[in-house]
C-alpha positions in Angstrom: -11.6 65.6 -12.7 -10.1 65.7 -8.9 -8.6 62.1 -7.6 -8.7 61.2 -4.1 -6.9 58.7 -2.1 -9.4 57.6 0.7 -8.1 55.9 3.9 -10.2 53.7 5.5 -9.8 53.0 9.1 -11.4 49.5 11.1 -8.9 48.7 13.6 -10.9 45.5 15.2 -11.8 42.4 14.2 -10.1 39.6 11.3 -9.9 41.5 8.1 -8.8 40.0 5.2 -9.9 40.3 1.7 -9.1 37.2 0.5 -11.6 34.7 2.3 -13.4 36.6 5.0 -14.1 35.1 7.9 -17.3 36.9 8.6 -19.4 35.7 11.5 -16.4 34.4 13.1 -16.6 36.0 16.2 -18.2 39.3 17.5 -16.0 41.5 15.9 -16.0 40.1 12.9 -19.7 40.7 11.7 -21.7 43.0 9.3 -18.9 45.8 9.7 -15.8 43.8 8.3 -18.2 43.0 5.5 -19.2 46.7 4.6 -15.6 48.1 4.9 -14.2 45.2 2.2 -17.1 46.1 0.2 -16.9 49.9 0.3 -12.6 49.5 -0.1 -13.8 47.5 -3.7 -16.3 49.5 -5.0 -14.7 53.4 -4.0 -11.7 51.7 -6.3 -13.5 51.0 -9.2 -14.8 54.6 -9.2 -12.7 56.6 -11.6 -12.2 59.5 -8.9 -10.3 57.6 -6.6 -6.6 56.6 -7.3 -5.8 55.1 -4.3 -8.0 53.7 -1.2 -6.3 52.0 1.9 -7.8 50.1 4.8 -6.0 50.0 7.8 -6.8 47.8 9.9 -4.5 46.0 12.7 -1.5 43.8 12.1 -2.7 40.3 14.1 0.2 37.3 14.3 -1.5 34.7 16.5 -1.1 31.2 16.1 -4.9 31.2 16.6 -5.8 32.6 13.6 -4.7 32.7 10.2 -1.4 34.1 9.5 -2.9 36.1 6.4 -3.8 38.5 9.6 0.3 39.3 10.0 0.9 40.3 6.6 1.4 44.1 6.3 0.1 44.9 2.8 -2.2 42.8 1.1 -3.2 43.8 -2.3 -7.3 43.8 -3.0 -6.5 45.6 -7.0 -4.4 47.9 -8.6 -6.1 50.8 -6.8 -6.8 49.1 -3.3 -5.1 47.8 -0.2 -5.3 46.7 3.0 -3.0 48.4 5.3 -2.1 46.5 8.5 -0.7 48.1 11.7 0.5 46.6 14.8 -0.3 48.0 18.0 -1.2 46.3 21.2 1.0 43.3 21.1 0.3 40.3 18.6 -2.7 38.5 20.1 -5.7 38.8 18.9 -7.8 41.1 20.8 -11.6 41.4 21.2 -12.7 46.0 20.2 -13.5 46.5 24.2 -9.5 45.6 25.0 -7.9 47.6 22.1 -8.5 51.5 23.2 -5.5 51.7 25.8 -3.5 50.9 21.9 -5.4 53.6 19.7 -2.5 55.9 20.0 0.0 53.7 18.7 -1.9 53.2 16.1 -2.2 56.9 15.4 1.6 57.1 15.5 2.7 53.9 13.4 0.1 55.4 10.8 2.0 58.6 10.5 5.3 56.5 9.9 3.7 54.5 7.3 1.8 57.9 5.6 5.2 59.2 6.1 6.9 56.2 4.5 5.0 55.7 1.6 5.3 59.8 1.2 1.5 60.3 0.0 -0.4 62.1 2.2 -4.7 60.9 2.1 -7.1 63.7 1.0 -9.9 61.8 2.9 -9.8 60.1 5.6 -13.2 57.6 6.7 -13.2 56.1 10.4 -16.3 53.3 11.0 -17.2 52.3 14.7 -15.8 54.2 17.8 -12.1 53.2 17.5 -11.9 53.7 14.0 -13.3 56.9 13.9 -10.7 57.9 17.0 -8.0 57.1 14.7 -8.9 58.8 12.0 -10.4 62.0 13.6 -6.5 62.3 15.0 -5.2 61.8 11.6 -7.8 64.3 10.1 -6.4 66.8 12.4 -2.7 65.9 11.7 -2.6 66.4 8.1 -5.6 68.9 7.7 -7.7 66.6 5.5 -11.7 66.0 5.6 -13.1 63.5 8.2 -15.8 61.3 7.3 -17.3 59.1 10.0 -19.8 55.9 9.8 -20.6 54.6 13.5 -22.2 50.7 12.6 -23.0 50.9 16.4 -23.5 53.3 19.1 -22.6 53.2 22.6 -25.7 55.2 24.5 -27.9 52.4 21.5 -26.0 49.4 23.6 -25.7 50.9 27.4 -29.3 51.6 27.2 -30.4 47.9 25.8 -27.6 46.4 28.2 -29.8 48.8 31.2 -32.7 47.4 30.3 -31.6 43.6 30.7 -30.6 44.5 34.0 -26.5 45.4 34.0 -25.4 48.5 36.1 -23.5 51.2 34.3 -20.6 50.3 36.6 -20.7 46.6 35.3 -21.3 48.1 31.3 -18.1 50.6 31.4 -16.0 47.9 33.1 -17.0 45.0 30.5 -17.1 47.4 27.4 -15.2 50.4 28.1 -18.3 52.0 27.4 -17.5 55.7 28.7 -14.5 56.0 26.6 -16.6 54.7 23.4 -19.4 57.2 24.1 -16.8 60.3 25.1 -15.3 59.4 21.8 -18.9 59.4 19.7 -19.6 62.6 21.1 -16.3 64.1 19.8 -16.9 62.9 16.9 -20.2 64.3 16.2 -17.9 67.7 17.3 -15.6 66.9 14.8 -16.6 64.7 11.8 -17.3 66.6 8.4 -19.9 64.2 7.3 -21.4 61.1 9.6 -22.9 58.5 7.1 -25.9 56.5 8.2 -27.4 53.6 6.2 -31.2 55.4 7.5 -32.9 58.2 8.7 -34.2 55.5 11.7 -30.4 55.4 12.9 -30.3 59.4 13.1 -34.1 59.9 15.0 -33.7 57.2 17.0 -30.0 56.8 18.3 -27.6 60.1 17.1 -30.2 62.5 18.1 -29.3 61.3 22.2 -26.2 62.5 22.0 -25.4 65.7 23.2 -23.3 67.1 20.1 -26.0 65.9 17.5 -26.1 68.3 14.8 -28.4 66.9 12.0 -27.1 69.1 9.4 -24.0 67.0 9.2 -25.5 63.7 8.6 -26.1 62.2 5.3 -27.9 58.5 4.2 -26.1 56.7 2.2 -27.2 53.1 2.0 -24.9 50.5 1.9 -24.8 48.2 -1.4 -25.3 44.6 -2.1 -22.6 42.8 -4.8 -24.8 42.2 -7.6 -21.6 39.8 -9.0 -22.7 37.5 -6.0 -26.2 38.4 -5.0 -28.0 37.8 -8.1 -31.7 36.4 -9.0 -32.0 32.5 -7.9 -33.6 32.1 -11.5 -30.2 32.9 -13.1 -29.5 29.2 -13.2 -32.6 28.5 -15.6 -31.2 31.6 -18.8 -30.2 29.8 -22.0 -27.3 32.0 -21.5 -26.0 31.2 -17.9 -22.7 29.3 -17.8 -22.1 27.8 -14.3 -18.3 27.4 -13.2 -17.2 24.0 -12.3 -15.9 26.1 -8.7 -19.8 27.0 -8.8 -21.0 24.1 -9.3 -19.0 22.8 -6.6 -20.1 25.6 -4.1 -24.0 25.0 -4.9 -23.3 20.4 -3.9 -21.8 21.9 -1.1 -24.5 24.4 0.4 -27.1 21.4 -0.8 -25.0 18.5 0.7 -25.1 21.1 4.1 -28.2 21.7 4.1 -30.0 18.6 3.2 -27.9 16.1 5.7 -30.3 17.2 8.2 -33.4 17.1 7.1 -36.1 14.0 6.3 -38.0 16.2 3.5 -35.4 18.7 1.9 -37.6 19.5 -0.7 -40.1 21.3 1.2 -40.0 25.1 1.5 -37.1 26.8 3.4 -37.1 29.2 5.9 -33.8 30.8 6.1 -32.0 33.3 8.7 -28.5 33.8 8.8 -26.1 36.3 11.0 -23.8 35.6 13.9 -23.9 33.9 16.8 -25.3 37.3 18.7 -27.9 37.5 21.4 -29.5 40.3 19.4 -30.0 38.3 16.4 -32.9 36.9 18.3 -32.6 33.3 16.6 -34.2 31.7 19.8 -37.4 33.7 18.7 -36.9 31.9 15.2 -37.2 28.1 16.4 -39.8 29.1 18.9 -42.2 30.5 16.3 -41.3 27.0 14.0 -41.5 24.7 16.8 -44.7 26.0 18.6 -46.8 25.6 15.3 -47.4 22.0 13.8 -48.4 23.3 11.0 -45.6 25.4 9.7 -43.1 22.3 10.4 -45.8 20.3 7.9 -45.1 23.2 5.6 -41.7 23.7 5.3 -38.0 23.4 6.9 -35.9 25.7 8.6 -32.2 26.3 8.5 -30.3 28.6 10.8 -26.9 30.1 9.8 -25.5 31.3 13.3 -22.1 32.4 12.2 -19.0 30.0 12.3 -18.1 27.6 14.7 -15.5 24.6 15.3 -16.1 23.6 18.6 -18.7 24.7 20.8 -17.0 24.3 23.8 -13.6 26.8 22.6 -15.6 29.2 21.8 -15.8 32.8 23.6 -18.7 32.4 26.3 -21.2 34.6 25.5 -21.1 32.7 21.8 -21.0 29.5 23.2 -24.4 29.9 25.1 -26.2 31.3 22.4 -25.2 28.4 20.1 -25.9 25.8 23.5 -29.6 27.1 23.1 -30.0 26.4 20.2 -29.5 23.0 20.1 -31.3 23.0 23.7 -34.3 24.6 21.8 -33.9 21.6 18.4 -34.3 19.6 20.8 -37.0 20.9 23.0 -39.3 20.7 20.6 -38.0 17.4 18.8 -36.8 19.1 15.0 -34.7 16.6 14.3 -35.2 16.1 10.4 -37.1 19.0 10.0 -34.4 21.9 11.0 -30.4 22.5 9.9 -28.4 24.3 12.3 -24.8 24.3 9.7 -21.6 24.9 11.1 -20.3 27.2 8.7 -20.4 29.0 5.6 -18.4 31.1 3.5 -19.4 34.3 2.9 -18.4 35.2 -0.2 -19.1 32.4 -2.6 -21.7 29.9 -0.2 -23.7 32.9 1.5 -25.5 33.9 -1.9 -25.9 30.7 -3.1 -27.6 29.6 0.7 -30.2 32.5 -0.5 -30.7 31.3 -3.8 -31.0 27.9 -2.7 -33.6 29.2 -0.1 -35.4 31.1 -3.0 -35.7 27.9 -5.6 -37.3 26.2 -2.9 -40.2 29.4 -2.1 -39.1 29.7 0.8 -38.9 32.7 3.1 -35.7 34.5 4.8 -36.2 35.7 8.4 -34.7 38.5 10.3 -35.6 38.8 13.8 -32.9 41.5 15.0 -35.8 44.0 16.8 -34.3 47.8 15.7 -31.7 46.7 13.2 -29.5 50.1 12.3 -29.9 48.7 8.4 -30.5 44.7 7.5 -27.7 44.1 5.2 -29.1 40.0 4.8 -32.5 41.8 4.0 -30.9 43.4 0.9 -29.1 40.4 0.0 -31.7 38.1 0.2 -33.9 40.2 -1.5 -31.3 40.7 -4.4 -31.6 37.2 -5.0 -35.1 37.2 -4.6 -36.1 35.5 -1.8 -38.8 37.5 0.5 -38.7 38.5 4.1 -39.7 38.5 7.0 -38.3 41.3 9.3 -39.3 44.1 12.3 -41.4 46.9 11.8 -38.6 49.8 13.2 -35.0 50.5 11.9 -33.6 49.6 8.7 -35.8 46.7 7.8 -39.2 48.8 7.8 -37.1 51.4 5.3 -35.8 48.8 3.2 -39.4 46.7 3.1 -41.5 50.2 2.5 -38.8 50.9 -0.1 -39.2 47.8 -1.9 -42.2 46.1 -1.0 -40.9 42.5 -0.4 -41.9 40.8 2.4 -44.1 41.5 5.8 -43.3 43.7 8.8 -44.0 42.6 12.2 -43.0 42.0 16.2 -40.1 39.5 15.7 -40.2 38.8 19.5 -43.5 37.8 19.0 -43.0 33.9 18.1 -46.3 33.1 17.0 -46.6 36.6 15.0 -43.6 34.9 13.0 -45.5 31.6 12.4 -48.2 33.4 10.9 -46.4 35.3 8.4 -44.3 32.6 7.3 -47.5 30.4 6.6 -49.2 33.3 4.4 -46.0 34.0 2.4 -45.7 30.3 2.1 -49.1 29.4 1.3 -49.8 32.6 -1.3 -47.7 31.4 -4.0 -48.8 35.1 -6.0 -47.8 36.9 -2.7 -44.5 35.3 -3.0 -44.1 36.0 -6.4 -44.7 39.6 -6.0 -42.5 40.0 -2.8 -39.4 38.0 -4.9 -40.0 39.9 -8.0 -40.5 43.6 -6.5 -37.0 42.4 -4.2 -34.9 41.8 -6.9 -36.0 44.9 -8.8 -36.1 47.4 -5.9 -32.3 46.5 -4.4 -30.8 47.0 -8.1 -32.3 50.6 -8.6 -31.4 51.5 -4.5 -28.8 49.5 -3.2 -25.8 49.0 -5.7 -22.6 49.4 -4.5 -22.2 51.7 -7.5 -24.9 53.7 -6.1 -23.2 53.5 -2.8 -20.0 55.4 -4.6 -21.3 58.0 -6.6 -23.1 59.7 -3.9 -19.7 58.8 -2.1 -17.8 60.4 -4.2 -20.5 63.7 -4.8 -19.9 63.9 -1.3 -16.2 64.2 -1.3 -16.3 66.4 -4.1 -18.7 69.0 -1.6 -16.2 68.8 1.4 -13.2 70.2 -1.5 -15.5 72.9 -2.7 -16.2 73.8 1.0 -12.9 73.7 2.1 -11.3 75.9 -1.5 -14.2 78.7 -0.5 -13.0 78.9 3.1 -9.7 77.8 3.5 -10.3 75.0 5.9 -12.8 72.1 6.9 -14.2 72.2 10.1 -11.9 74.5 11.1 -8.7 72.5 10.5 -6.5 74.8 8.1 -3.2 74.2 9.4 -1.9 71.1 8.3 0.9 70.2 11.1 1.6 66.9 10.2 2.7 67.8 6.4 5.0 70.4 7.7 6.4 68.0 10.6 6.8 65.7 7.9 8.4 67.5 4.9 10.4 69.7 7.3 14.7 69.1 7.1 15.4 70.1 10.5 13.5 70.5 13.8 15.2 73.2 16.7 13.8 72.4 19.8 15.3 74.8 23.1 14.5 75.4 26.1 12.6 78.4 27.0 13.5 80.0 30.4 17.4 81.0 30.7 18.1 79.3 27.5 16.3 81.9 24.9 15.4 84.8 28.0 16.3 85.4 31.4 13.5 87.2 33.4 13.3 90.9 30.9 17.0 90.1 29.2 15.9 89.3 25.5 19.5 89.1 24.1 19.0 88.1 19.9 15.5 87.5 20.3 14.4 89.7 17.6 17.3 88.1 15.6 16.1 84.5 16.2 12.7 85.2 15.4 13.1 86.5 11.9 15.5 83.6 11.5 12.8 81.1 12.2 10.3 83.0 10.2 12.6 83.4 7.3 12.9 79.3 7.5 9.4 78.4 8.7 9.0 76.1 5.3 11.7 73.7 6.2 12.6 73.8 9.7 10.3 73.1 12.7 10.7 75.7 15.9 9.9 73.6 19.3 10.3 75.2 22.8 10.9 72.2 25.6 10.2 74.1 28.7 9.8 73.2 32.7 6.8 75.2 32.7 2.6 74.3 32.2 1.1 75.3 29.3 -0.7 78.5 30.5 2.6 79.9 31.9 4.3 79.1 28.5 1.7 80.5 26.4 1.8 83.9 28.5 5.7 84.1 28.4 5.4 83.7 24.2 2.8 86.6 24.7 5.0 88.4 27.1 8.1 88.1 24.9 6.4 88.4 22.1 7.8 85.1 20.6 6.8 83.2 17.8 4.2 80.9 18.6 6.2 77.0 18.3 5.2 74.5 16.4 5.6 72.3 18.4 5.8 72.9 22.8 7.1 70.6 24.7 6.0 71.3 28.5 5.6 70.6 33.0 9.2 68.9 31.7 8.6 67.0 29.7 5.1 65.1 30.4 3.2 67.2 27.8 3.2 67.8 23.9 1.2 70.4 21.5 1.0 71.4 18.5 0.4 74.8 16.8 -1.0 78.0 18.6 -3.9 75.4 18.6 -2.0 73.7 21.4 -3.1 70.0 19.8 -2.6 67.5 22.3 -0.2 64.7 21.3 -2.5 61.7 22.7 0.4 59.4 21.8 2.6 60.5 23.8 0.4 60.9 26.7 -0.5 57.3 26.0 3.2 56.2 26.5 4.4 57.8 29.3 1.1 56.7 31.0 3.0 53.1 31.1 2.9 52.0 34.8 1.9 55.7 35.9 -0.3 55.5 39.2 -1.1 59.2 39.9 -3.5 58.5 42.8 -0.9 56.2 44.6 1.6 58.4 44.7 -0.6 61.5 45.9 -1.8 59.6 48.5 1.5 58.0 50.0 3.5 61.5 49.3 0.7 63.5 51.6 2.2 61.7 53.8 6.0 62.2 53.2 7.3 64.5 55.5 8.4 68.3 54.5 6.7 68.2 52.0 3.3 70.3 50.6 1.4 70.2 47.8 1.4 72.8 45.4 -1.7 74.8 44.3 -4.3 72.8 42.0 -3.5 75.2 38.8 0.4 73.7 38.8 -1.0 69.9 39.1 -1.8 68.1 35.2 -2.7 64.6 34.5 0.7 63.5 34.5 3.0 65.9 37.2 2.5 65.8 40.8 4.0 69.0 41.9 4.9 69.5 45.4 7.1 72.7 47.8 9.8 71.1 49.9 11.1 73.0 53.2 14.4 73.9 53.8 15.1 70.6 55.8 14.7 68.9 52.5 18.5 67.8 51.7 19.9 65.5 50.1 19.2 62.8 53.0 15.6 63.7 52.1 16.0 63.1 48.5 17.2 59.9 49.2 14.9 58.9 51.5 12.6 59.8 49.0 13.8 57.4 46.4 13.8 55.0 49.1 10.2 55.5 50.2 9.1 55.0 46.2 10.8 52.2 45.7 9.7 50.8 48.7 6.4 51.1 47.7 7.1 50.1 43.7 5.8 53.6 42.4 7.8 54.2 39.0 8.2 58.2 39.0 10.9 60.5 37.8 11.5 63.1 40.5 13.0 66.9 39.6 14.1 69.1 42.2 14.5 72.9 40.8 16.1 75.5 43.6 15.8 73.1 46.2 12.0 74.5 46.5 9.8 72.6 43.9 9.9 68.9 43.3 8.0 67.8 40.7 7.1 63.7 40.4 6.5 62.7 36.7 6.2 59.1 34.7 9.3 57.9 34.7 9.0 57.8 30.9 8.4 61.8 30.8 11.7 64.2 30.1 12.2 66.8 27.9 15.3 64.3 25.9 12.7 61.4 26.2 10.0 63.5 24.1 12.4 64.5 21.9 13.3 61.3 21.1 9.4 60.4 20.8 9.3 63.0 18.2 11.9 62.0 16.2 10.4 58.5 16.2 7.3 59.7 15.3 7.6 61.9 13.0 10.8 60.5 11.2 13.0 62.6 11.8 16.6 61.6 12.3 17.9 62.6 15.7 21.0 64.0 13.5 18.9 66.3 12.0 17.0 67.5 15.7 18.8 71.3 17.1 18.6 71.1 21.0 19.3 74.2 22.7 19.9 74.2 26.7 21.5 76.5 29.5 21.0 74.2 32.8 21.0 70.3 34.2 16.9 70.1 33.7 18.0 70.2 29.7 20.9 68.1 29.8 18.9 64.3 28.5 17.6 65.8 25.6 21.4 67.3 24.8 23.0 64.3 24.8 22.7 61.8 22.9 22.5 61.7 18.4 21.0 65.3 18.8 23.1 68.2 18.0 22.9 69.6 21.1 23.8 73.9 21.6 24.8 74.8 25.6 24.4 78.5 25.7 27.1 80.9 27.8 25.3 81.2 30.8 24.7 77.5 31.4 25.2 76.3 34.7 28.1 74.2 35.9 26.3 70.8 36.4 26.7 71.1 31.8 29.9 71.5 31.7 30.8 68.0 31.5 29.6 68.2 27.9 32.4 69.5 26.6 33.6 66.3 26.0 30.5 65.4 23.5 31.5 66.2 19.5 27.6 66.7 19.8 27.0 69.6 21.7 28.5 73.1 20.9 28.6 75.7 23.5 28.5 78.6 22.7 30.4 82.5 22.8 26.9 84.4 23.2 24.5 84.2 26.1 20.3 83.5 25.3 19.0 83.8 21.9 21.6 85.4 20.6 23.8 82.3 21.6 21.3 79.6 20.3 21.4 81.6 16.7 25.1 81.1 16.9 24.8 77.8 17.2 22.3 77.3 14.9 24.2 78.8 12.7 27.8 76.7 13.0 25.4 73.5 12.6 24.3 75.0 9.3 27.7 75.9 7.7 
């Protein structure tokens, strides 16, 4: 039987396994509680020997400091992996995409560390499944995505309550999110849902949906926590003094508030969210006399402190709903808890719920799935829920509880009062609950089909060679290889149609291709380099480094290195500098084929001296726009992020990939080479290199060498290798 090691990838949000603190904030909801689950049961399954979750490295004094602890071990099989990117602080998803990329690359160091490379990698939300599609690609292994929650699902809600689109992107990044679903539906090998609802409903807007590559797969419930309520009652049942504790506690919560706390309970839970539609809740209980006569309520709306700290949107929620208590005078009859734990109080607050024949609630209209439906139903307390999404799935499926219009306060009232009053009806709905969640939705379940689906993505990808197309695993050869070359293309390995060695140098590189990376670092764009290798016939690099420096590819692919692009965008204001330069005089701006994302290319006249240069410098600075600026024949000036060379990406790639600048082959012949042959590099200056290298000769670094072009970088190639 084939083991996998599975990396799991939720950047956002507290995550620890140890103590959750689910419900603590936005970003710390239903999702942190479904990847802990999932990273415990996929390593109990006996085809898995090793299962990571990455998720980011957090050291803020306003949170635990279990957050800034860079392994923490869950079992002999499972981790949690954390990475640092974006600074320290805590940060809420919206603020965290500008960081992705450095997450991407610290990930590679850390694969690259640990020297075990994942055969599946599983992104959930937007951000995680960016970080894993790039490391999918990297290291040619399948993808498997799980969304939680869609951006076109939220920007068309957030519409409807009256927001702009302009207002939506700005608050929530929401073009980027919804760009990066759609790649993803591209991309992705398999896209898990928890129900068909979330695939008709919300998947099937996007532009790239392809229902072929979606699969259900029902979360699970933790049948070691969420068990029947009448557990307590078996001759066999031994309760823990810790439980015994937890259920005095959840009691002693509970009971403080209310005059009657032996009456009937109706129960919701979930965080302090707008969708979670509590307000509908206490309306439905407060507008009908009779209910309160029947029973009590008690709402669980995530974790606070203080009110007044928390973020806004949380705070007003929670304001409400002490505004509503109080509207219609519950004192005594309803219990609003500050917190709970989610692990050991949560299942005991639904078993306590359940004793009492009471009734859980959830009001969320179009829930994706209703995780607290399964659990509560697994310890067999009925519910309450909408009529769409996941609830009307899981309530068809197991026929426990009522469906009907949760904004609809006084639809709620009357359900609760027949499920309350029909003590048979609740019977049935508690009994078919606890049954129908143990044959559906068991974690176990959960990973089997898991693991089925894994073992399908192998077979596919031993038939054809690849899976979804990716068959060239870059990233293992970056990271195995001993040596990378990296030279520059244009008077370094040819001059115009002189192709001295060429042939030479290419069965060189061939002959060597398993351990030595070939890189070309050249001033051109990519189209111009990619017809030059077709020109010179030249073997295609693995890696091109091009427009000087300010872009990186990989393979014949040409593979964008979005890291790279992410850090030399630091303090890069492309639009500024257009703008103020149109106006910089003998200057004009080249055609729109020679401008990219990150080079402004201009012609200068032949008034442009050095004066002008100067000026030049001058007028940016002035003006505090950071460019690099590269004059070639004193007729093309090229502006660039002052981060961007052809040594500075050379450096990048070293970092990245881990390999020691000792061990990096530079090859140059003029001054546009010279940053990336200085340096730890061992750096090769070919015979016909212009005089502005000849200072060099003073490095022990750099050889120079007897031979002009390709024949001359083989030389030196060569007297690095003896």
């Amino acid at each position: 039987m084939r083991e996998y090691y599975i990396q799991l990838f939720s950047p956002h949000g507290l995550i620890r396994f140890s103590n959750p603190e689910i419900g603590r904030d936005k970003d710390t909801g239903g999702q942190v509680k479904y990847v802990l689950e999932l990273l415990e049961s996929l390593s109990q399954h006996p085809a898995v020997r090793k299962v990571d979750l990455f998720t980011r490295k957090i050291a803020d004094k306003r949170v635990s400091s279990a957050y800034d602890k860079e392994i923490e071990v869950v079992n002999n099989k499972a981790r949690i992996v954390r990475i640092a990117c974006g600074g320290n602080s805590y940060r809420q998803k919206e603020s965290l995409w500008d960081y992705l990329d450095e997450f991407v690359d610290k990930t590679i160091r850390f694969i690259e560390k640990q020297d075990d490379f994942p055969d599946i990698v599983h992104g959930h939300y937007a951000d995680g499944n960016y970080i894993a599609g790039q490391i999918s690609e990297i290291y040619g292994v399948p993808f498997i995505a799980t969304g939680h929650s869609l951006g076109l699902n939220k920007k068309n809600i957030l519409l409807q309550q009256g927001l702009t689109s302009e207002k939506i992107n700005e608050k929530f990044n929401m073009k980027r999110r919804i760009d990066v679903e759609e790649d993803v539906l591209k991309t992705a090998d398999t896209i898990l849902v928890s129900t068909k609802h979330i695939i008709e409903s919300q998947y099937s807007l996007y532009q790239n949906y392809n229902p072929a590559k979606f699969k259900v797969v029902p979360p699970g419930v933790n049948t070691d926590l969420f068990y029947p309520f009448y557990r307590f009652d078996m001759p066999s049942y031994k309760m823990s003094i810790e439980q015994e504790q937890i259920v005095y506690r959840v009691n002693a919560d509970i009971d403080r508030f209310l005059f009657n706390p032996a009456k009937p309970l109706i129960l919701s839970i979930g965080r302090a969210d707008k969708r979670k539609n509590f307000e509908a809740i206490i309306q439905s209980y407060g507008q009908d006399k009779e209910l309160q006569a029947m029973a009590n309520l008690a709402i669980f709306a995530g974790v606070r402190k203080d009110i007044t700290q928390m973020p806004e949107e949380e705070k007003g929620i929670l304001t409400n709903l002490l505004l509503l208590l109080d509207k219609y005078d519950l004192y005594g009859k309803m219990a609003i808890p500050k917190k709970n734990d989610p692990t050991l109080e949560v299942p005991e607050i639904y078993r306590l719920a359940a004793r009492k024949k009471g009734v859980f609630v959830n009001a969320t209209p179009g829930e994706n799935f209703g995780l607290t439906i399964v659990e509560a139903a697994a310890c067999g307390l009925p519910v309450i829920a909408s009529p769409t999404g996941g609830p009307k799935e899981i309530i068809e499926q197991c026929n426990n509880g009522l469906l009907l219009d949760v904004e609809d306060p006084k639809a709620i009232a009357e359900a609760l009062k027949k499920v309350i009053a029909d003590q048979p009806l609740w019977g049935k709905y508690s009994s078919n609950g606890i049954i129908g969640t143990d044959q559906l939705y068991s974690w176990k379940s959960h990973a089997d089909q898991y693991l089925k689906i894994v073992d399908e993505l192998y077979k596919e990808k031993e038939t054809t060679g690849s899976v979804n197309g990716y068959n060239a695993a870059y990233g293992k050869k970056l990271t195995k290889a001993k040596h990378f070359i990296i030279t520059d293309l244009d008077g370094t390995l040819v001059d115009n149609k002189r192709t001295d060695g060429l042939p030479e140098l290419k069965e060189w590189i061939i002959k060597n291709k398993d351990s030595v990376v070939f890189g070309v670092a050249s001033g051109r764009n990519r189209e111009l380099a990619k017809k030059a290798f077709a020109f010179y016939d030249m073997p295609y690099p693995d890696i091109l480094i091009c427009s000087a420096g300010s872009e990186i590819y990989y393979t014949d692919k040409l593979i964008p290195d979005n890291g790279w692009e992410s850090h030399i965008d630091y303090q890069w204001r492309r639009d500024e500098l257009e703008k103020s330069l149109l106006k910089f005089p003998n200057l004009k701006l080249q055609e729109a084929d020679a401008q990219w994302k990150f080079k402004l290319s201009f012609y200068v006249d032949e008034q442009f001296d050095e004066d002008a240069l100067a000026d030049l410098y001058k007028f940016l600075d002035d003006r505090k726009l950071r460019a690099k600026i590269l004059l070639t024949e004193n007729k093309y000036l090229d502006i660039l992020p002052f981060r961007a060379s052809k040594g500075n990406a050379v450096r990048y790639l070293s970092y990245k990939w881990k390999m020691p600048l000792e061990q990096i082959i530079t090859a140059g012949n003029s001054g546009n080479d010279k940053d990336m042959l200085t340096g730890k590099t061992k750096g090769i200056v070919v015979a016909n290199y212009s005089p502005e290298l000849e200072e060099l000769k003073k490095s022990k670094f750099v050889y120079f060498t007897k031979h002009q072009l390709s024949i001359g970088v083989l030389e030196g190639i060569k007297f690095y290798s003896s």
